[in-house]
N, C-alpha and C positions, 0 to 999 in steps of 0.2 A: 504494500500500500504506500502510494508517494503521495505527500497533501505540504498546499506551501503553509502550511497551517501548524498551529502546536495540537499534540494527539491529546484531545482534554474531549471529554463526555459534555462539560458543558459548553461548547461550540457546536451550534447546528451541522456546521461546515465539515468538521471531523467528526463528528459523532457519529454520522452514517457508515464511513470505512468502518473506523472503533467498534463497532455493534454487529455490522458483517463480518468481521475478524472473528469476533465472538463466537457468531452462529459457524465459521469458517471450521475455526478450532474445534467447536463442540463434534461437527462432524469428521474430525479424525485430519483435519488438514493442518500443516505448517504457515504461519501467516507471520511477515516482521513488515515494519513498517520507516517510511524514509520521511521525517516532520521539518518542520523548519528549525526546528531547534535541532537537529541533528546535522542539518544542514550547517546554523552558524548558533555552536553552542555556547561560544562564547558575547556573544553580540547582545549589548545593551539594549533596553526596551526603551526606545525612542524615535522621535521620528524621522531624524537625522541619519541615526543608524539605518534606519530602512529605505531610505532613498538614498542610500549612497553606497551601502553594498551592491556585491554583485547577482545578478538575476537568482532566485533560487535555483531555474532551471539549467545553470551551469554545475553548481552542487549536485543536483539529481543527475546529471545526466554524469559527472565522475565516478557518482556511486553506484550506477547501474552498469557500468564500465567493468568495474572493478568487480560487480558483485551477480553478474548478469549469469554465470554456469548456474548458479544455486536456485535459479527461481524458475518456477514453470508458466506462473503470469505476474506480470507487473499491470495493475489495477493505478492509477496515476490520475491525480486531476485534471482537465482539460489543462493546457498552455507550460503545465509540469514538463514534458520532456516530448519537445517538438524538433525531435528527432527520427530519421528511418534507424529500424533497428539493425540495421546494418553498422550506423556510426554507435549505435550502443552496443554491439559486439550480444546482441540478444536472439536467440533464436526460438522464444515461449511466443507464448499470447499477450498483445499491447495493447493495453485496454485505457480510453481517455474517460476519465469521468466530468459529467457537470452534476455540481450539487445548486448550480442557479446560473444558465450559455450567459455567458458574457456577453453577449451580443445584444440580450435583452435587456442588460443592467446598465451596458452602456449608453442606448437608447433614454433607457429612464435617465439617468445623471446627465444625459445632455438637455434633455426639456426640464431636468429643475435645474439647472442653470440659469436657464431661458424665462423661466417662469418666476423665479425669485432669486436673482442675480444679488449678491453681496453688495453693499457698501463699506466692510469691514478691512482696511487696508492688510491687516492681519491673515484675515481670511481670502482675501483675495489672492494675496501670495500662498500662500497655504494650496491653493486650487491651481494655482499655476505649475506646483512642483509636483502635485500630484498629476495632475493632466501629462506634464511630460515624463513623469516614470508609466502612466497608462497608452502615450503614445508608443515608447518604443516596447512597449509588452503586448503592444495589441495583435502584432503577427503571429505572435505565440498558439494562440487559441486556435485560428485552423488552420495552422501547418501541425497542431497532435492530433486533430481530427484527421489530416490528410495520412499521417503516419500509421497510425492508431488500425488496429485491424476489428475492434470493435467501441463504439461510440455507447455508452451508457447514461440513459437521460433520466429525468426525474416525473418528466410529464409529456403528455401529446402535446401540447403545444411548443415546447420544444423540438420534438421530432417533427414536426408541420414544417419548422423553421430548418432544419437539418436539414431536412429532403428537400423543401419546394425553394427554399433560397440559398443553401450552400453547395446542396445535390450529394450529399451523401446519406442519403435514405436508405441505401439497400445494405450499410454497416451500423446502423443506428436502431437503439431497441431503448423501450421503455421500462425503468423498473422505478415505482416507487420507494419512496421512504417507509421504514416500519418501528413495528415496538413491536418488544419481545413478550412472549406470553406470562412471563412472571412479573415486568414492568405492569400490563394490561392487567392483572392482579392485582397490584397493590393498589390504581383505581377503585377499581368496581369494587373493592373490599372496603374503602373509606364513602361512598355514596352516601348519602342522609336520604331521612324521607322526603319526598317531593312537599309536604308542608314546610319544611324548617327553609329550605334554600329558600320559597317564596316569600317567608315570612320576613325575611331580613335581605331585599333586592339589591344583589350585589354583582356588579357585572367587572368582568378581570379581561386583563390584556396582560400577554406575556412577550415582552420582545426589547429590544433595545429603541430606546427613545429615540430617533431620528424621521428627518421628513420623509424618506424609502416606508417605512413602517407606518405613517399618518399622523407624527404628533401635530401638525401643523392643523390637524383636522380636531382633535381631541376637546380643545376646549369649546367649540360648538355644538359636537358631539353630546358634553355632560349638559351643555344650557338645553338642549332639546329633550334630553331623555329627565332632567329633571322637572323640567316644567309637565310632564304628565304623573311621574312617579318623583315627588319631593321628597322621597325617604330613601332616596336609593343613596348606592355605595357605589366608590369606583378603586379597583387594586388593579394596580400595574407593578407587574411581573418582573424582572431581571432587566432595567433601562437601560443599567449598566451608568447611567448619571446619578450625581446627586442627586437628592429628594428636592433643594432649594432649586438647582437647574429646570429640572420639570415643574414645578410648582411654578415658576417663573414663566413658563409658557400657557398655564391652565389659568392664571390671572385672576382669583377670590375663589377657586374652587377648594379650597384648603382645607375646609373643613368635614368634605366628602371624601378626600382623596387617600388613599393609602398607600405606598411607595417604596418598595422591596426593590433596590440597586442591585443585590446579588444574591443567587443561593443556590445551593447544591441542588444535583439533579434530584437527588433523594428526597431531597424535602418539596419537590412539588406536588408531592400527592397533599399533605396536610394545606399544603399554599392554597388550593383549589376547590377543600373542602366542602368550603359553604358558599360558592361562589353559585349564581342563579345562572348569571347567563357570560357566555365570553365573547367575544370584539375581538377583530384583528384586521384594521383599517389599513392592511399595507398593499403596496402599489406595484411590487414584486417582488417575487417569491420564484424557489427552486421548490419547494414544497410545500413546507411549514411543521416544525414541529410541533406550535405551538398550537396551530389548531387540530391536533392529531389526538396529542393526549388531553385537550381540553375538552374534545370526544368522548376518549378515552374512560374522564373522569364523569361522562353519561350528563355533559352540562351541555347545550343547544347554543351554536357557534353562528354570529354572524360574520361575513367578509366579504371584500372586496371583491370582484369577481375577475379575477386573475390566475394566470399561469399558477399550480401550484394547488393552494386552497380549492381551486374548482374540480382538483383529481380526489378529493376527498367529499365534498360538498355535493357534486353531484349526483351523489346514492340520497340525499336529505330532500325539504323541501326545498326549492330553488328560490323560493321568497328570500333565505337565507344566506343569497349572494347576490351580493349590492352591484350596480355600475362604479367604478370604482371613481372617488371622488363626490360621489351623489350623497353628502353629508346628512340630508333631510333624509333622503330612504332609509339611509342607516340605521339613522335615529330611531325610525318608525320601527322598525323592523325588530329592534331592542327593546322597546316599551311592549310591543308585541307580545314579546316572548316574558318580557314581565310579568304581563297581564295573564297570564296563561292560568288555568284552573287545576288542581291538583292531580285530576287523573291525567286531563290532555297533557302538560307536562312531564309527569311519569312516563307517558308512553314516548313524547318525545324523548327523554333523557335514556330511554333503553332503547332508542331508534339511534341512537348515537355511539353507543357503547357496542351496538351490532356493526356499525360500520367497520369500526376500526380493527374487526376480525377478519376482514378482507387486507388488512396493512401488519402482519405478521411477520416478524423478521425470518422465522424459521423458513418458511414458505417463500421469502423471498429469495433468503441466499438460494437456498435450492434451483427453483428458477433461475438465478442467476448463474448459479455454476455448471446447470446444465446448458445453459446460453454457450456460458465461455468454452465449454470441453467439447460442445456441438463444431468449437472453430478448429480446437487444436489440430 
């Protein structure tokens, strides 16, 4: 497994290799993995440091060099080593992963550019070094598709994109995100009754506070849903910012809000507990973990209707996935599922916890290594 990423359960990004490694090993296979901290173990967490080293995929592609007899697939993130395996001295299965095509994310971060340009001298430099370490990485991405002897997506809408605009559709295959069947347990084993969660309306978001994710939508969001349900609560999940940063963008909502910056995977079952209904206003997506286990947790999930959450979403009712941007449906669609009655909601909360039994990690690796060994 090659990821430009640290190997940590709580990053959406690694967590997927991390979990398939898992289901890898359980079934009798050898799995090691090549992280960015392996890459440069030594290298200061800054941001100077990382726009001034050298490409991660210079590192991966010495340690595949070097380490290329002992493996029978290299599983590699897209843009990781966009290389023919010829220059990697590899003769296995090359497999590029996207846990979210760059292509789409690129797309978004130029229209919020476009759309809410800085006046922050700070920040404007800040955009400028970043754009030029994104310009000369941009070839990266499909020249490991061009190499890559199978493409691994996270959603159809990706592979739509794969095939009808880059044209490699006929090496490109979809495998979603999963959760493992003893994760999916400690869920469904903390569920309350469908009285208690109505009784105290609390609606949760789990993601990092940024405008990709919807904060910019958020404080509209609690004025709409409060002015029908004025008792309601709102928990936001792993921001990743201080509590005064997002408070600072929700502007008097302070007295509703509750604000968890970080926490272990472990502890989101108790996190989600009493939570009524969950939200996840973001504008792109490789999947979502967050709306997976908030599933999971048999709690009725609104979103944006995007790449990702709609691979999930659309087994539910489809009211349940907004235009994305459309702030007021949002809203509506939250108060909704507020409003909901004790059985209707029960049945929706175990319409939800049924889904997420088609998102199995077990079943996924499977599938996916009979993919990969279909090539060898």
């Amino acid at each position: 497994m090659v990821l430009h990423m640290p190997w940590d359960r709580n990053l959406g990004g690694s967590r997927v290799q991390l979990e398939l490694a898992e289901e890898f090993q359980a079934m009798g296979h050898h799995v090691e993995k090549f992280d960015i901290n392996d890459a440069f173990p030594h290298a200061k967490p800054s941001l100077i440091a990382s726009l001034t080293r050298p490409s991660f995929s210079v590192k991966a592609k010495a340690f595949v060099c070097a380490n290329a007899h002992r493996f029978d697939i290299i599983d590699a993130h897209q843009g990781n080593l966009p290389f023919s395996k010829k220059e990697l001295g590899f003769q296995g299965l090359l497999i590029a992963r996207s846990v979210g095509l760059h292509a789409f994310y690129e797309e978004y971060f130029r229209q919020e550019r476009q759309t809410f340009p800085t006046q922050n001298w700070k920040l404007k430099l800040l955009d400028i070094l970043l754009t030029g370490q994104r310009n000369r990485e941009r070839p990266l991405y499909p020249r490991s598709f061009q190499y890559c002897d199978l493409i691994n997506l996270p959603n159809r809408d990706e592979l739509a994109y794969v095939r009808d605009v880059m044209g490699w559709g006929e090496k490109a295959r979809v495998f979603p995100f999963g959760i493992s069947r003893s994760r999916q347990a400690e869920f469904a084993n903390i569920i309350p009754p469908a009285r208690l969660r109505l009784t105290h309306p609390t609606v949760a978001f789990i993601g990092t506070w940024s405008g990709r994710k919807g904060a910019r939508d958020w404080r509209e969001i609690i004025q709409r849903v409060r002015q029908q349900i004025p008792n309601v609560r709102f928990h936001f999940l792993g921001t990743s910012l201080h509590e005064k940063a997002v408070l600072a963008d929700l502007q008097g909502q302070e007295d509703i809000v509750k604000i968890v910056p970080q926490y272990n995977s472990s502890e989101l079952p108790q996190l989600l507990r009493d939570v009524t209904v969950g939200a996840f206003p973001s504008y792109i997506e490789g999947f979502g973990f967050a709306v997976l286990e908030k599933l999971a947790c048999g709690i009725p999930t609104v979103v944006y209707d995007v790449p990702g959450p709609r691979e999930m979403l659309c087994y539910l009712d489809e009211s349940w996935r907004v235009a994305a941007g459309d702030i007021e449906g949002f809203s509506d669609r939250i108060v909704r599922l507020l409003q909901q009655n004790e059985i209707s909601y029960a049945q929706l909360s175990q319409q939800c916890v049924d889904v997420t039994a088609k998102f199995t990690w077990d079943c996924i690796a499977r599938d996916t290594l009979t993919a990969y060994l279909g090539l060898g």
